[in-house]
Each structure stands twice: as C-alpha cells, then as structure tokens.
ZADO-1210 file (C-alpha; in nm, 4 decimals, padded with zeros to 6 digits):
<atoms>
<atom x="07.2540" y="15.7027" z="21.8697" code="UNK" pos="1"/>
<atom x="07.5364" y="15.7465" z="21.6368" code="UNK" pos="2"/>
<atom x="07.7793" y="15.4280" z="21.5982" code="UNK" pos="3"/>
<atom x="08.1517" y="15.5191" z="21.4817" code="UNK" pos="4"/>
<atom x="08.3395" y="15.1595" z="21.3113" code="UNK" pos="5"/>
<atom x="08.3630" y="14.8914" z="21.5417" code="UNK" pos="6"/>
<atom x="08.0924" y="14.7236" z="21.8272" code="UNK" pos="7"/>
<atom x="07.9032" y="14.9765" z="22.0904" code="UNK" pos="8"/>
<atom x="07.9592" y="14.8181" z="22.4253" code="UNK" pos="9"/>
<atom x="07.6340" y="14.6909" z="22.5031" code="UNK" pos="10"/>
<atom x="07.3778" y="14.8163" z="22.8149" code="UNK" pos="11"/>
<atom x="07.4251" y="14.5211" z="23.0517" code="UNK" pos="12"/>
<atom x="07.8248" y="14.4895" z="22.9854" code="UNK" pos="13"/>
<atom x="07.8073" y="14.8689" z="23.0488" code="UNK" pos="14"/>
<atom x="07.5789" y="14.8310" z="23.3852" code="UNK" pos="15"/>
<atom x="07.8309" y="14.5400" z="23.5166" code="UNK" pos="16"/>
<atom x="08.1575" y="14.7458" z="23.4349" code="UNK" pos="17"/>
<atom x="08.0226" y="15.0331" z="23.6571" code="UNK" pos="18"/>
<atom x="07.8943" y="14.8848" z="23.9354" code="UNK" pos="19"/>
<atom x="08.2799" y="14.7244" z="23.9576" code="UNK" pos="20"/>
<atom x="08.3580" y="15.0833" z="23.9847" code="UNK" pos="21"/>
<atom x="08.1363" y="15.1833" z="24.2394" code="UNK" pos="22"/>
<atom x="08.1126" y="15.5136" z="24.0884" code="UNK" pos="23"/>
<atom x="08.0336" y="15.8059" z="24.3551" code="UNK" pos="24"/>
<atom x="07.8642" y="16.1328" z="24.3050" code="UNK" pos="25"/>
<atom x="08.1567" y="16.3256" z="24.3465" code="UNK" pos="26"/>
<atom x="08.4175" y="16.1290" z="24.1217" code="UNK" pos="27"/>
<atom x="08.5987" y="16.2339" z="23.8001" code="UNK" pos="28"/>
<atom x="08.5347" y="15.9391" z="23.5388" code="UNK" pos="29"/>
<atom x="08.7317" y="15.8489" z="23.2151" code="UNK" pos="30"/>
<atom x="08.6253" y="15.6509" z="22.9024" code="UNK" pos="31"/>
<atom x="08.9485" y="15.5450" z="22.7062" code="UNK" pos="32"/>
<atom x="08.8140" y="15.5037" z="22.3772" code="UNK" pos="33"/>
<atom x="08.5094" y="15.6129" z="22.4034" code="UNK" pos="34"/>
<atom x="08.3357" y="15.5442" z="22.0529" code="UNK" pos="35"/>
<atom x="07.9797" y="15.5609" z="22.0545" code="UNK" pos="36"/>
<atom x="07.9926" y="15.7738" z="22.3916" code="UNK" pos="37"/>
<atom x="07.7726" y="15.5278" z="22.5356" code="UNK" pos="38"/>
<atom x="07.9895" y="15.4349" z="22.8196" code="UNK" pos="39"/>
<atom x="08.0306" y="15.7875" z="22.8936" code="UNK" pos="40"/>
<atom x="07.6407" y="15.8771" z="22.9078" code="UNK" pos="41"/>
<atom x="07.5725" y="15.5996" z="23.1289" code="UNK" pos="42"/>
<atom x="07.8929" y="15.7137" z="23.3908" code="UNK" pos="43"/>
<atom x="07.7775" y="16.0675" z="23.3839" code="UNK" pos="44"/>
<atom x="07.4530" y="16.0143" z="23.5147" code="UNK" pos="45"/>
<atom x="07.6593" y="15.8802" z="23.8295" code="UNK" pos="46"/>
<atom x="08.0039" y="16.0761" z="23.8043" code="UNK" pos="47"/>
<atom x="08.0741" y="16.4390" z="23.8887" code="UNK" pos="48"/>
<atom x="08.2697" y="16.4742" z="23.5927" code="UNK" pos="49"/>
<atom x="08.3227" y="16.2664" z="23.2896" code="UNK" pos="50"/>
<atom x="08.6277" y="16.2847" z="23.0440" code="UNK" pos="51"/>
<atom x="08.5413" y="16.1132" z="22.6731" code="UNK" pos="52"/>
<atom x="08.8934" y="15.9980" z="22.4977" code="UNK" pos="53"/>
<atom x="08.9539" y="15.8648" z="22.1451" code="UNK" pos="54"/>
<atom x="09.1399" y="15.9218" z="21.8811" code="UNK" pos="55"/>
<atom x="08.9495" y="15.8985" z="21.5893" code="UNK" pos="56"/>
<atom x="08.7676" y="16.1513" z="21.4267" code="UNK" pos="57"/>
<atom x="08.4384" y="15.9529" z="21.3502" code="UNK" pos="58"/>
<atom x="08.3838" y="15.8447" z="21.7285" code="UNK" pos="59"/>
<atom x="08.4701" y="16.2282" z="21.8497" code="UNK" pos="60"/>
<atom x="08.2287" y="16.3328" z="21.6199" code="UNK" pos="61"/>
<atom x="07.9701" y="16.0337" z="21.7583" code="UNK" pos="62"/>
<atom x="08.0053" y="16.0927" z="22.1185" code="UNK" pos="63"/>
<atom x="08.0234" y="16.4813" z="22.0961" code="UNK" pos="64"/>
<atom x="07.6557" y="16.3987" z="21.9228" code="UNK" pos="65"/>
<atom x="07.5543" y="16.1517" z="22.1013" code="UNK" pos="66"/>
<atom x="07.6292" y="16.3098" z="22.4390" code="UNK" pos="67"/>
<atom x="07.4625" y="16.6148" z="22.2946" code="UNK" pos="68"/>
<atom x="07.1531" y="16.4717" z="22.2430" code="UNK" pos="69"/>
<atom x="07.0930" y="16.3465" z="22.5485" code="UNK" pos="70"/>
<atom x="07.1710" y="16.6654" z="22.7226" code="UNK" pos="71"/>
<atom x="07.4583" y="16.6035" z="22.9078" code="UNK" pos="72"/>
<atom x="07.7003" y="16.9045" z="23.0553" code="UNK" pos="73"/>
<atom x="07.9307" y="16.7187" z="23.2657" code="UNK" pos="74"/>
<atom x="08.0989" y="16.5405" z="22.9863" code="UNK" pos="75"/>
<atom x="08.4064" y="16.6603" z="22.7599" code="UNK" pos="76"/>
<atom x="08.5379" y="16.4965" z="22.4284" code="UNK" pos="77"/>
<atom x="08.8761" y="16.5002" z="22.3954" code="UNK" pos="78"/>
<atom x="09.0282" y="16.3912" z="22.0979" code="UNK" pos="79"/>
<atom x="09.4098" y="16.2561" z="22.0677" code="UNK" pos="80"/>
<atom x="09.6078" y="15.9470" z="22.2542" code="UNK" pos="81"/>
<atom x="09.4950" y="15.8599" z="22.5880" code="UNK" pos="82"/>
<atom x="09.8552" y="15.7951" z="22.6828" code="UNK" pos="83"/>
<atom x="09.9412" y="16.1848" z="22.6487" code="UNK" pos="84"/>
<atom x="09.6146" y="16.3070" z="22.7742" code="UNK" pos="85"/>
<atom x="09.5603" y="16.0457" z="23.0809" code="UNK" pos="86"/>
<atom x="09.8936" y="16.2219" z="23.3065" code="UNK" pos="87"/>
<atom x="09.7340" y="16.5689" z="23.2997" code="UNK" pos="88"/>
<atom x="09.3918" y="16.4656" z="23.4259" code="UNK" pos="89"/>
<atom x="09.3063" y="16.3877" z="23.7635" code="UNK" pos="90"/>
<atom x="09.0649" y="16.1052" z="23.7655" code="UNK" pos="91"/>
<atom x="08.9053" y="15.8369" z="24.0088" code="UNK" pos="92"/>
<atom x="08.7945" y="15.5857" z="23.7565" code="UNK" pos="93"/>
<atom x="08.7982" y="15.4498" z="23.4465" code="UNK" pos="94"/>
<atom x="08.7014" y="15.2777" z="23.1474" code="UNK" pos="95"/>
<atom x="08.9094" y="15.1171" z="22.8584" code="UNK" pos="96"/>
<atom x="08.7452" y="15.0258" z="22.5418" code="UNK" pos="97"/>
<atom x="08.9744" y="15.0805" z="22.3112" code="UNK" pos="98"/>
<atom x="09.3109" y="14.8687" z="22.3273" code="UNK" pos="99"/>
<atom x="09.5514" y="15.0653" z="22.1243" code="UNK" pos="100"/>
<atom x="09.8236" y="15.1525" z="22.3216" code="UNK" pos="101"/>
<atom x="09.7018" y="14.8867" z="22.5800" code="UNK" pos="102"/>
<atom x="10.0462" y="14.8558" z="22.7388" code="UNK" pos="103"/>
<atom x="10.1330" y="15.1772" z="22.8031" code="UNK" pos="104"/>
<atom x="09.7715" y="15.2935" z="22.8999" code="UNK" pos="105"/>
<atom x="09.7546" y="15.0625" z="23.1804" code="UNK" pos="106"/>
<atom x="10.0756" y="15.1555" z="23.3143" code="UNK" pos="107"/>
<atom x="09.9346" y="15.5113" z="23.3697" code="UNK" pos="108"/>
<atom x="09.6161" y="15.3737" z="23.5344" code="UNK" pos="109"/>
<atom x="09.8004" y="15.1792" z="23.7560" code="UNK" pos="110"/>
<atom x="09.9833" y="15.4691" z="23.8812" code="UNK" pos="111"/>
<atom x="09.7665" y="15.6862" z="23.8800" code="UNK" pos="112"/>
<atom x="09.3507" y="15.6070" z="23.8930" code="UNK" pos="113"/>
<atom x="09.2335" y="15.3943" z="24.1933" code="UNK" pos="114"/>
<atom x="08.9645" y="15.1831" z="24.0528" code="UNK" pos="115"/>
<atom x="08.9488" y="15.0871" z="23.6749" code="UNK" pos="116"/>
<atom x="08.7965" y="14.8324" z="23.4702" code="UNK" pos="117"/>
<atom x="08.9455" y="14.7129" z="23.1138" code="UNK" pos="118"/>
<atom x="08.6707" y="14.6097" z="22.8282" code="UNK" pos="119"/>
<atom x="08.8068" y="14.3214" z="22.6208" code="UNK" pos="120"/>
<atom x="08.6199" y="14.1134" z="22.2938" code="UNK" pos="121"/>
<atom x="09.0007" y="13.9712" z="22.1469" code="UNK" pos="122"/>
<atom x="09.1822" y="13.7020" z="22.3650" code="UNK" pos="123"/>
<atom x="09.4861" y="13.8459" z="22.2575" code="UNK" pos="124"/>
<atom x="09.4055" y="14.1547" z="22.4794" code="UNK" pos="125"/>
<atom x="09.2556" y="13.9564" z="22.7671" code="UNK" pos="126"/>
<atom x="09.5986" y="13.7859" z="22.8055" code="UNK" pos="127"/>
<atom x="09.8206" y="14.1178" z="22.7434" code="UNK" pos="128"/>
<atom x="09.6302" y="14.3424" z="22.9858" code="UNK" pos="129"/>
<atom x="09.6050" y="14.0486" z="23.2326" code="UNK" pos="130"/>
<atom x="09.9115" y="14.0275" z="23.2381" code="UNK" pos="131"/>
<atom x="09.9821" y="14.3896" z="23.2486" code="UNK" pos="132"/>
<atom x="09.7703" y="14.4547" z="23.5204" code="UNK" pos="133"/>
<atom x="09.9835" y="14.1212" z="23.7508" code="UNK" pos="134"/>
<atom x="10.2681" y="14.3184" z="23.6801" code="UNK" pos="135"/>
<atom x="10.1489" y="14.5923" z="23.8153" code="UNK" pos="136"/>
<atom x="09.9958" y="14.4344" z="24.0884" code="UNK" pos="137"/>
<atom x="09.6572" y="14.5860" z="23.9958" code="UNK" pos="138"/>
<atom x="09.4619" y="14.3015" z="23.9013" code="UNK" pos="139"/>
<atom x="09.1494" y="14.2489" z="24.1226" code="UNK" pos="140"/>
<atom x="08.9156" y="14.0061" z="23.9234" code="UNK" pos="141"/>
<atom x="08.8275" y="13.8741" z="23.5571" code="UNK" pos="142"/>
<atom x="08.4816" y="13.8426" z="23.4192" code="UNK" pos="143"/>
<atom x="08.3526" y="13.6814" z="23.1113" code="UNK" pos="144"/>
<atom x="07.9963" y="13.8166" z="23.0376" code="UNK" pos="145"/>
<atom x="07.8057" y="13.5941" z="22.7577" code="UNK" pos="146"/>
<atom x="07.4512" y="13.7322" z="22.6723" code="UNK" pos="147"/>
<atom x="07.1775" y="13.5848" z="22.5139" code="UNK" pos="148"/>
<atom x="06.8776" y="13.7726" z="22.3750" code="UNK" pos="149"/>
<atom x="06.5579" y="13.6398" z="22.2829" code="UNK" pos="150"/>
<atom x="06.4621" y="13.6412" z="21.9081" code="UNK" pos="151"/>
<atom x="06.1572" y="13.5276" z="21.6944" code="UNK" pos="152"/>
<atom x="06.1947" y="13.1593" z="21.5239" code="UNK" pos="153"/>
<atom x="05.8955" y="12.9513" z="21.4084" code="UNK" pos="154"/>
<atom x="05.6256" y="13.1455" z="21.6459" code="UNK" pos="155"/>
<atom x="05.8418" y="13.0717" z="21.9376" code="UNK" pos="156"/>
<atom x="06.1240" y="13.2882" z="22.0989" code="UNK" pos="157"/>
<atom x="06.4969" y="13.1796" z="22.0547" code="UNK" pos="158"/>
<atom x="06.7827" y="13.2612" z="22.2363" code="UNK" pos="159"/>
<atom x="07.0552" y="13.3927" z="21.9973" code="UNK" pos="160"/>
<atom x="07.3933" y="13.4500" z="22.1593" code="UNK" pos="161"/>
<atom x="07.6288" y="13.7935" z="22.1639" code="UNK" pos="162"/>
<atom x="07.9903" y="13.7631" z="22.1535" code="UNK" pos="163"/>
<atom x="08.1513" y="13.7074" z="22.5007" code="UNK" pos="164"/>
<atom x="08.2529" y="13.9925" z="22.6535" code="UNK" pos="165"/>
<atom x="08.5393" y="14.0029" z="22.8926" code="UNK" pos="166"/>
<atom x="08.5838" y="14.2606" z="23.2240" code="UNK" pos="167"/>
<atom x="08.8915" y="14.2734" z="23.3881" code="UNK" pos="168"/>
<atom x="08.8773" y="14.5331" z="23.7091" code="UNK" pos="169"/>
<atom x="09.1736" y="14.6608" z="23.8275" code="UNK" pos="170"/>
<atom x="09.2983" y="14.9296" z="24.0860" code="UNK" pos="171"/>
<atom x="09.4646" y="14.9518" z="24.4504" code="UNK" pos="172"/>
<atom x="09.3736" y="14.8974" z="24.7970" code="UNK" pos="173"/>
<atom x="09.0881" y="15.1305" z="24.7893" code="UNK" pos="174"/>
</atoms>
C-alpha cells in the first residue's frame, strides 16, 4: 500500500465506521478524503459503487494505485473539493477523513446522504463537527476508539497504545 502525508485510518477504526453504516449491496458509497484509499477498498467490497474524493495530488495518485492493485472496478478517484463535487453525486453513505472544509461538507451530507460517519484524531474537529452535525439535527452517536497492539519488550509482549480515534455517525431517520 501506498501512504500519501498524514495517518492511514487503521483496519479496526475502518471495520467499526462501516458497520455504523450498514452498508448494502446496492448502495453508492463516498470517502471524503480519501488518502491512502484504504477506506474506499474496504467499502467497495460491500458497496455497489464507491466514489474516492481528495484534493491532493499525492493521495489521488495513492488511492488510484492502491485501488488498482487490489483489483477493484467499482471505485472512481476524483480529484478536487468535496464541497463542489458532493451536490452532483447521488450517494447513500459516507465517509469523512479529511476535515478541510468540515463545515460546509457536513452541511451537504446532512441534506443530502442518509447515513454518514465523520473520522476525527484533533479535538478541535470533534467539537466543530459535533456541533455541526446538532445543528443539523443529524447527530446519532459519538465513539472514541483507543487501540492497543501487542509489541515485543524483554521476551514478553507489551501493549503499546494508538492514538484515540474518534467516530461520530450521523444521518436521518433511516
């Protein structure tokens, strides 16, 4: 796999934010800022259709490889602002990695995409998409995921924590 600047959203924060989703076989899925890709391979093994959005050139480049290599044809990169690509696709769910543009991105989703789930290391965008999402009256539930993986220390196995990862799932009645 081929990692653009910043952190890949790891497998089990990735397994956690779809099952929130409850993706179906015949739904349209977006990853808004996409990266890596990897949250975009993992959705397209469940979605109909996947849509892979970022803005920078190193993680369109990364995704359109990585999604290559694993042989994927139901995903497209697109490359430019989520906020001007999001209200000409029609899309059941979706992802948000990236939080530029948080505000405006989530007032798109909540008009427009029934079940979504927000990806979130900084506090400062916990609180802002939070409360975003109240505003909206989208806001369904907060998670804080904190994993802990087992490393080698003095012929024993340690646990050495990952940063703390926080979900927020939002969407309407459905």
């Amino acid at each position: 796999m081929i990692y653009p600047t910043g952190t890949p959203t790891q497998p089990e924060v990735i397994a956690v934010a779809l099952s929130k989703l409850n993706i179906k076989p015949a739904d349209v899925f977006v990853d808004i800022g996409c990266g890596s890709g990897s949250v975009s391979i993992s959705a397209a093994r469940l979605a109909k259709r996947v849509y892979a959005i970022d803005s920078r050139d190193e993680a369109v480049r990364a995704a359109t490889e990585n999604i290559k290599e694993c042989g994927l044809t139901n995903v497209q990169v697109l490359k430019g602002e989520a906020t001007q690509l999001l209200p000409d696709l029609e899309v059941d769910c979706a992802f948000v990695g990236g939080s530029k543009n948080l505000e405006q991105v989530l007032e798109i989703l909540a008009e427009k995409v029934p079940r979504f789930v927000v990806s979130a290391v900084r506090m400062e965008t916990v609180f802002s998409a939070l409360e975003i999402m109240k505003k909206n009256n989208v806001f369904k539930e907060l998670l804080q995921i904190q994993l802990s993986r087992g490393n080698e220390l003095a012929g024993g196995t340690m646990l050495k924590p990952e940063n703390p990862v926080f979900l927020l799932v939002g969407g309407g009645s459905c």
